[in-house]
C-alpha positions in Angstrom: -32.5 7.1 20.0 -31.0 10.2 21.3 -33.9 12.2 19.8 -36.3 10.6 21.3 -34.9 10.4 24.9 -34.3 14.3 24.2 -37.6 14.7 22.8 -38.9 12.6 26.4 -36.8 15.3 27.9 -38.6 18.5 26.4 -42.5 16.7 27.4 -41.1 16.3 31.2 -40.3 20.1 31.1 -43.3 21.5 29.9 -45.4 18.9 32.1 -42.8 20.7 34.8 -43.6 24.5 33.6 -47.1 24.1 33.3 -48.0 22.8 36.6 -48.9 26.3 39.2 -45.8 27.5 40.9 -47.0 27.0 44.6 -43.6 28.9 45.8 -44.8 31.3 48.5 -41.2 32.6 48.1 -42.4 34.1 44.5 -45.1 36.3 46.8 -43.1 38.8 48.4 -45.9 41.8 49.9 -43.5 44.5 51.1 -45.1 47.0 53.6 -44.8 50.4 51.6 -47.4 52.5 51.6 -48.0 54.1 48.4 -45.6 52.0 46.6 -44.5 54.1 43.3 -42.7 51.0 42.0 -43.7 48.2 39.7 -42.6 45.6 41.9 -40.0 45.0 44.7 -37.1 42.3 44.0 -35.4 39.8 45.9 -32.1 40.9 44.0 -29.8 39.6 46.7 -31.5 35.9 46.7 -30.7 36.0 42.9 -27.8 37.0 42.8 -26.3 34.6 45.5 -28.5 31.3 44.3 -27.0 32.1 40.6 -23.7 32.2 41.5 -23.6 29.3 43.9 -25.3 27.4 40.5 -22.5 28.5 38.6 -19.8 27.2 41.2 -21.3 24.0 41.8 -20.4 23.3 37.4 -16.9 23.0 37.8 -16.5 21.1 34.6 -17.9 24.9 33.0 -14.4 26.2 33.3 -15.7 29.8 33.7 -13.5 32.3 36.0 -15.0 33.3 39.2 -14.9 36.9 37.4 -17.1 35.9 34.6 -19.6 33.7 37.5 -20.4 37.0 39.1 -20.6 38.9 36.1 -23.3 36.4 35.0 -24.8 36.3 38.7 -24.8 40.3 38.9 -26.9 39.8 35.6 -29.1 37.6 36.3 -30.1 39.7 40.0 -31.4 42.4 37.5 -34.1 40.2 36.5 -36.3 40.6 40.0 -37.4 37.9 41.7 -37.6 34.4 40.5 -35.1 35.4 37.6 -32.2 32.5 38.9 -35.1 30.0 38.8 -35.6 31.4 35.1 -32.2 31.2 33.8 -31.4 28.0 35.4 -34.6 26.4 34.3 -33.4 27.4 30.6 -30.4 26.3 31.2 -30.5 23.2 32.3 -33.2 22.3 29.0 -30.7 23.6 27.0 -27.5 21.8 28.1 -29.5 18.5 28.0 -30.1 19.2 24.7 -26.1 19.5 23.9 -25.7 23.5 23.6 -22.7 24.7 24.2 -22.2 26.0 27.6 -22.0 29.8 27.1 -24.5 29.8 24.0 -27.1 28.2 26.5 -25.8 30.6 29.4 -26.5 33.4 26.8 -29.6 32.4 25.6 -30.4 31.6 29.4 -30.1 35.4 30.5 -33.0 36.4 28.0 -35.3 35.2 30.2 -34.0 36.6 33.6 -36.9 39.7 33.3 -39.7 37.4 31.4 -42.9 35.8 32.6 -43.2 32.7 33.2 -45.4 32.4 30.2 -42.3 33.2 28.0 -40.6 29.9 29.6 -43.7 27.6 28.9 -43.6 28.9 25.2 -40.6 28.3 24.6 -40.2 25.1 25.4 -43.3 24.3 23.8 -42.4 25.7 20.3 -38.9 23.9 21.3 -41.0 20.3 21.2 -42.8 21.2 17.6 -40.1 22.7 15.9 -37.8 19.6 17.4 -39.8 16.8 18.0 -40.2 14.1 14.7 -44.0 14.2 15.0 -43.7 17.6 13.6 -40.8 19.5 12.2 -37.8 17.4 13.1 -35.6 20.3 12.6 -31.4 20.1 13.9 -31.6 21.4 18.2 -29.7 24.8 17.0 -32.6 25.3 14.3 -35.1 24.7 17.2 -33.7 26.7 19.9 -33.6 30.3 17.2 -36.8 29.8 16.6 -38.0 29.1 19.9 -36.4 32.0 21.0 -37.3 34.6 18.6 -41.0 33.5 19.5 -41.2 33.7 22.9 -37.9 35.6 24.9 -37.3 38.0 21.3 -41.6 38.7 20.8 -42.7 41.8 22.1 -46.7 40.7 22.0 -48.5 38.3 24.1 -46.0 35.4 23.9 -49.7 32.9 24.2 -50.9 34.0 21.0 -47.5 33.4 19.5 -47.8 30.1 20.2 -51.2 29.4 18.6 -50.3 31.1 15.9 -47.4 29.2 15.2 -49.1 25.7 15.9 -51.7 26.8 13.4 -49.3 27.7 10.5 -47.1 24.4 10.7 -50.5 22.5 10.9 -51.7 24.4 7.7 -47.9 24.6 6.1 -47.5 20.6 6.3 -50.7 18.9 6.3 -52.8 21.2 3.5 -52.6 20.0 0.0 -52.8 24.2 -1.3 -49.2 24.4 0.7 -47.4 21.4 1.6 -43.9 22.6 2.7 -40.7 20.7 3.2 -40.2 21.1 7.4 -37.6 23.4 6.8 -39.4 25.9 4.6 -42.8 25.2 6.9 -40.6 26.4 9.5 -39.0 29.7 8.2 -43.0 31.0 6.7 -44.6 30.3 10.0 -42.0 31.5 11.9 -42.0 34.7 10.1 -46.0 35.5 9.9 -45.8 34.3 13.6 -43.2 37.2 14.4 -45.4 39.8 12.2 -48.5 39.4 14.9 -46.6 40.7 17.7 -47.9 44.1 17.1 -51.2 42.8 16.8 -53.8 41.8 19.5 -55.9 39.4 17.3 -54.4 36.4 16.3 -52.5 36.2 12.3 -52.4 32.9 11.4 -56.1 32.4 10.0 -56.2 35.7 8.6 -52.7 34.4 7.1 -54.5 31.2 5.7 -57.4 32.6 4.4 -55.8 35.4 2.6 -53.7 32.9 0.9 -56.1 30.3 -0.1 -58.1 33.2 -1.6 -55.2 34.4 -3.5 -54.0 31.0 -5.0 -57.3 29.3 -4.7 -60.4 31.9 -4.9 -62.2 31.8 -8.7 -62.9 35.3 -8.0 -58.7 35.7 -6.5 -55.8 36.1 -8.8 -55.1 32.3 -8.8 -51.3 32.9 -8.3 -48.9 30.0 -8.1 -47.7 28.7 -4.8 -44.4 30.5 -4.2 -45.8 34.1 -5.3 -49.2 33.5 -3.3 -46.9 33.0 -0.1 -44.8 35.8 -1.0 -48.0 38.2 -1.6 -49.7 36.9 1.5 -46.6 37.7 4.0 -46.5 41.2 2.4 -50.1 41.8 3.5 -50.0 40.5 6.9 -47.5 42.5 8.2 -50.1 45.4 8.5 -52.3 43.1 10.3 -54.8 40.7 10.5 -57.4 43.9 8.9 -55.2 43.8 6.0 -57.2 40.8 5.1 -60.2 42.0 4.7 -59.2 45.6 2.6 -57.0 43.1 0.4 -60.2 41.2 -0.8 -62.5 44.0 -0.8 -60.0 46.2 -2.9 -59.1 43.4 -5.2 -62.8 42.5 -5.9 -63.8 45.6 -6.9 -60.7 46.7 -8.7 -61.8 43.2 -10.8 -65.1 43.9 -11.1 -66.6 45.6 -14.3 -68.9 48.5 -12.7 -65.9 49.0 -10.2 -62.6 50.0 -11.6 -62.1 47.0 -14.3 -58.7 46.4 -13.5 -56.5 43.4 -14.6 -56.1 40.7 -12.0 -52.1 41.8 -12.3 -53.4 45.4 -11.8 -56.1 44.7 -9.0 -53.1 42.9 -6.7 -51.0 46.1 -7.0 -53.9 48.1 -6.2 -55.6 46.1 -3.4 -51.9 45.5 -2.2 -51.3 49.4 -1.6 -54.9 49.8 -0.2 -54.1 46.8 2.4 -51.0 48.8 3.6 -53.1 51.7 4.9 -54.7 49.0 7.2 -52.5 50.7 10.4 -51.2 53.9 11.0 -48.3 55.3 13.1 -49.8 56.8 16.3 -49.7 61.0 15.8 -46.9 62.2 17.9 -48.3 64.1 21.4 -47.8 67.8 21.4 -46.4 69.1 25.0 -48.4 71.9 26.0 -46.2 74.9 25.9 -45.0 76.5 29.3 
């Protein structure tokens, strides 16, 4: 019962996070001409709203020393960074974490978009909710967090992503995780896209089914098909595609006539030249 009323909790905040912030507040114009900032910040209006927050939760037992601490914290966020930490605040204490875990997880959203918020509490719902992976609300909120507040990419894509790799993880017959285990692989391919601009999961899938699956693949068993597909996708979703190739015709008779233990290891080292490092800029010398 208290799952569910939590869970009704979690769809009224993303109903909430999604609808268009109509605050003219959050649409400062500051008359500078030639403006060689980012942006301009209502530090002041954080800093005060923040703290008055904190004073208001007497039963939070914090000194008025550690209040402004958190409050000076918070007004480094720009503006609408109170409206951010309070926001994930007030999800997580109704969820029962502990107040200074939720006030620390809280502060990691002071200087993110609002997008990072709406993510959040979406992966929140599948990763807590019963209709998907039912997992304990400390479980949840670390993996919430690492995909949205702790990814550096575009936090949208993280979210797909991960919807598509608990869909796959749970409901295909090839994979068929417990929630738990669901939860830790798409949580970690997720985390490998952030790099990337295309999405991983399908790449992810495909690659996988090919390797376990494929007549022409090395028809590995479950756990070492996983464990060969997450090394692969780290160097992106390209990685795919020189995996097969490579493999193929390391397998193939007129091509290098490799054994299928022999063609993984080769197509596997090909794969990892699918990025580069970025060559370092030379200063022009004065």
């Amino acid at each position: 019962m208290i799952k569910i009323i939590q869970t009704l909790i979690i769809s009224l905040l993303i109903s909430s996070a999604m609808a268009k912030n109509t605050n003219s507040n959050n649409k400062i114009e500051q008359n500078i001409i030639g403006n060689p900032f980012n942006k301009t910040c209502l530090s002041t209006r954080e800093y005060i709203t923040t703290l008055r927050f904190l004073r208001d939760k007497k039963d939070y037992q914090l000194s008025e020393k550690e209040m402004q601490k958190i409050a000076d914290k918070v007004s480094t966020g720009c503006t609408g960074a109170s409206k951010r930490f309070i926001k994930v605040h007030k999800l997580l204490s109704k969820l029962g974490v502990e107040t200074r875990s939720s006030i620390e997880n809280s502060l990691k959203f002071i200087d993110k978009k609002d997008d990072f918020i709406k993510v959040f509490i979406a992966i929140f719902r599948l990763t807590y909710d019963k209709e998907y992976l039912d997992l304990d609300v400390f479980s949840a909120m670390k993996i919430s967090l690492k995909l949205s507040a702790e990814y550096e990419g575009d936090v949208k894509k993280s979210l797909e992503d991960f919807k598509d790799l608990i869909k796959f993880c749970m409901k295909n017959g090839s994979m068929e995780l417990p929630s738990p285990k669901c939860a830790t692989l798409a949580t970690d391919v997720t985390y490998m896209g952030q790099y990337y601009k295309k999405p991983v999961a399908e790449p992810f899938i495909e690659l996988f089914l090919f390797i376990q699956e494929a007549k022409n693949g090395p028809t590995l068993h479950k756990n070492l098909a996983i464990k060969t597909a997450k090394q692969i996708i780290k160097y992106g979703p390209l990685a795919v595609k020189n995996f097969k190739e490579a493999y193929l015709f390391a397998t193939d008779k007129e091509g290098l006539g490799f054994s299928s233990h022999q063609a993984v290891k080769f197509a596997t080292q090909l794969a990892s030249r699918s990025i580069k490092e970025k060559e370092p800029e030379l200063k022009p010398i004065q």
